[in-house]
C-alpha positions as CSV (number, residue, x, y, z in Angstrom):
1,X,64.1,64.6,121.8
2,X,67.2,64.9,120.0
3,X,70.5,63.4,121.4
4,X,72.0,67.3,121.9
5,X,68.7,68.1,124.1
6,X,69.1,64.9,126.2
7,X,73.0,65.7,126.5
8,X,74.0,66.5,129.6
9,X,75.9,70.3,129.9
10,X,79.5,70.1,129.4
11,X,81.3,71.4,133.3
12,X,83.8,74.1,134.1
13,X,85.7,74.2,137.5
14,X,87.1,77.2,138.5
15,X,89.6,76.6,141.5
16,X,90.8,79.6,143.3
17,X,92.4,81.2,146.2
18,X,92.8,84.6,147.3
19,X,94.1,86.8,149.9
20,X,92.9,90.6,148.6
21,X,90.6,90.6,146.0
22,X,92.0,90.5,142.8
23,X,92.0,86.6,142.6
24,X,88.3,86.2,143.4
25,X,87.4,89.2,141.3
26,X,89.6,87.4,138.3
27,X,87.9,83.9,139.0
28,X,84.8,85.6,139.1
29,X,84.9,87.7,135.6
30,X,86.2,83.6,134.1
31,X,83.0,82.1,135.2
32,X,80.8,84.9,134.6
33,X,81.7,84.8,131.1
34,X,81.5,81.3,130.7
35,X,78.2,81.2,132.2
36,X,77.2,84.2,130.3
37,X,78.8,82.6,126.6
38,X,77.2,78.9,127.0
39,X,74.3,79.4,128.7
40,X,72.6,75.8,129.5
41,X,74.7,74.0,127.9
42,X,77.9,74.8,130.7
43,X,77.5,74.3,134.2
44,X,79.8,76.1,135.9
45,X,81.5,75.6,139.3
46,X,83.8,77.7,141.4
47,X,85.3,76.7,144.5
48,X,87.5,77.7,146.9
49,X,90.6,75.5,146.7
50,X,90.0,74.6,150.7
51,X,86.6,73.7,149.3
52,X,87.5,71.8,146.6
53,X,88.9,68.1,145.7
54,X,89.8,65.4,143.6
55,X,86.1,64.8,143.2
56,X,85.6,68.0,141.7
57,X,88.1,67.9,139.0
58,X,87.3,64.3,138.2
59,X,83.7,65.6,137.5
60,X,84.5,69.0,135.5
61,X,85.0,69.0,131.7
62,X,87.5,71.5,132.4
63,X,89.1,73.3,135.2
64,X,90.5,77.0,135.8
65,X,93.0,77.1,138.8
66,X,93.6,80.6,140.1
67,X,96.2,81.7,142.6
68,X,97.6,84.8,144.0
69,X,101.2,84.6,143.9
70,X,102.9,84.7,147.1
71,X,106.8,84.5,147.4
72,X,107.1,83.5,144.1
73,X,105.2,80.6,144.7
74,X,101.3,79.0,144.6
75,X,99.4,80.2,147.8
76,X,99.3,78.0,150.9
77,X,95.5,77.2,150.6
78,X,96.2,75.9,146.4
79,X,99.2,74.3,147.2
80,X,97.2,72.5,150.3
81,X,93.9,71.5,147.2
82,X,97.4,70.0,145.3
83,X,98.5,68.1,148.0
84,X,95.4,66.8,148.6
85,X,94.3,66.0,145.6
86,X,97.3,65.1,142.8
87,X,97.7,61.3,143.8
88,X,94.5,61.0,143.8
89,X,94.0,62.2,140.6
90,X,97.1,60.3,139.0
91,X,96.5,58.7,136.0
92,X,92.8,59.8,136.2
93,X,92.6,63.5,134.0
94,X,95.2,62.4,131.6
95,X,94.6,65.1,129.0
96,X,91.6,66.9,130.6
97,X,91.6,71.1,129.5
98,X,93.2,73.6,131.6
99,X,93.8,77.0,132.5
100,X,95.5,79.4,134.7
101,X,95.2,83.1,136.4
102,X,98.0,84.4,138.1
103,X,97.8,87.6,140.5
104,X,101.1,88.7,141.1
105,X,102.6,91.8,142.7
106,X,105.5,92.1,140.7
107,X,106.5,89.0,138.6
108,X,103.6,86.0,137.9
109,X,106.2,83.6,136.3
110,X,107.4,81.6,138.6
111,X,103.9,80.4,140.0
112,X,103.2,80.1,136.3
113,X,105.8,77.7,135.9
114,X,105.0,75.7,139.5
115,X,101.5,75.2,137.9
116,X,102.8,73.8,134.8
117,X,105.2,71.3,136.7
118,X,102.0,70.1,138.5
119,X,99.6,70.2,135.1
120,X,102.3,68.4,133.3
121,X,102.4,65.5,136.1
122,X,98.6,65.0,136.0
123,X,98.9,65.1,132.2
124,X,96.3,67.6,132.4
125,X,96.3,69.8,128.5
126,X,96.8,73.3,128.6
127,X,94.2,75.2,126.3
128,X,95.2,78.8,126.9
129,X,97.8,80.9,127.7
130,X,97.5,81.5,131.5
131,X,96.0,85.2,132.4
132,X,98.9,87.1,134.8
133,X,97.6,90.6,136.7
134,X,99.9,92.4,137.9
135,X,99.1,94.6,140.7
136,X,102.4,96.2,141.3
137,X,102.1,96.1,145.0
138,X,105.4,96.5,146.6
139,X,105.2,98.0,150.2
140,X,103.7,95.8,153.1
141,X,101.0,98.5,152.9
142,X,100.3,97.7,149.4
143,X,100.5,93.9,149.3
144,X,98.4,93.2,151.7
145,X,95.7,95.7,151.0
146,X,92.3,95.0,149.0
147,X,92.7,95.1,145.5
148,X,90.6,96.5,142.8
149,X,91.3,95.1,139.6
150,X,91.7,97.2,136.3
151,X,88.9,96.8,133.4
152,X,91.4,95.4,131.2
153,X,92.8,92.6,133.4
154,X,88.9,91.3,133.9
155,X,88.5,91.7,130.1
156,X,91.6,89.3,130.2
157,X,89.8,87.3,132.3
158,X,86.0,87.3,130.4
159,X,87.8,86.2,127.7
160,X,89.5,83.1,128.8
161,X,85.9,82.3,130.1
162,X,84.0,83.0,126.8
163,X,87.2,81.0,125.1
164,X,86.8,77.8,127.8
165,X,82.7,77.9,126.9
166,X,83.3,78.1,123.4
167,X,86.1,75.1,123.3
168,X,83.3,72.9,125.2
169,X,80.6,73.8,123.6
170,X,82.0,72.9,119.9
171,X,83.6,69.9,121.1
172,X,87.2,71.0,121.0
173,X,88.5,70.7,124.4
């Protein structure tokens, strides 16, 4: 057999977090293109962040986190897998790939920016711009009710995927 067929498959981590929908449904469309782009040769894991750990980063190739904004901040439950895991992976995923997806109600940035600080301390490598939905919920009614999320956001989403398959696949990131 040839060193490629003996290789083992490259892994993907998708962490996420969600309270209505739109962050599952967006971690969902990321993996389901990777999946769908590498085949075999990706294995692909997506975990809850109350499910997930140091252990699971250290093990992934790459890693997806995926939040729902909520006052202009990380979720409780990602902020919780952070504080968890982040000294123990100091010094340990010093360049490792990375990726965001943001579901916001109005705005996006500012959780954009608290997932930077924390990628930047890990020394983790950003290898996409981070995916932001905005679901222009504004009333109580609105933010709190299940969310379906427009074709174009998930295309957003399949093509960070197909992107983060690609980039392992070839060896890049």
């Amino acid at each position: 057999m040839s060193e490629v067929a003996d290789a083992a498959p490259c892994r993907l981590l998708v962490v996420w977090h969600g309270f209505t929908g739109a962050t599952r449904a967006m971690a969902g469309a990321v993996a389901s293109a990777a999946r769908g782009n590498a085949g075999d040769a990706l294995d692909v894991r997506v975990l809850q962040a109350a499910d997930a750990g140091a252990d699971d980063v250290l093990a992934a190739d790459a890693v997806v986190f995926a939040t729902p904004e909520t006052l202009a901040s990380i979720s409780g439950a990602m902020k919780d897998f952070f504080d968890r895991s982040y000294y123990p992976l100091l010094g340990r995923c010093d360049g490792k790939p990375y990726a965001l997806v943001v579901c916001a109600g109005s705005d996006g940035h500012p959780t954009i920016a608290q997932l930077r600080r924390i990628a930047t301390g890990l020394r983790l490598r950003e290898v996409a711009e981070p995916v932001l939905v905005c679901t222009h919920a504004q009333t109580p009614e609105s933010i709190v009710a299940q969310k379906t999320v427009p074709a174009a956001d998930l295309a957003r989403g399949h093509e960070l995927g197909a992107l983060l398959a690609a980039g392992l696949e070839l060896g890049i990131f």
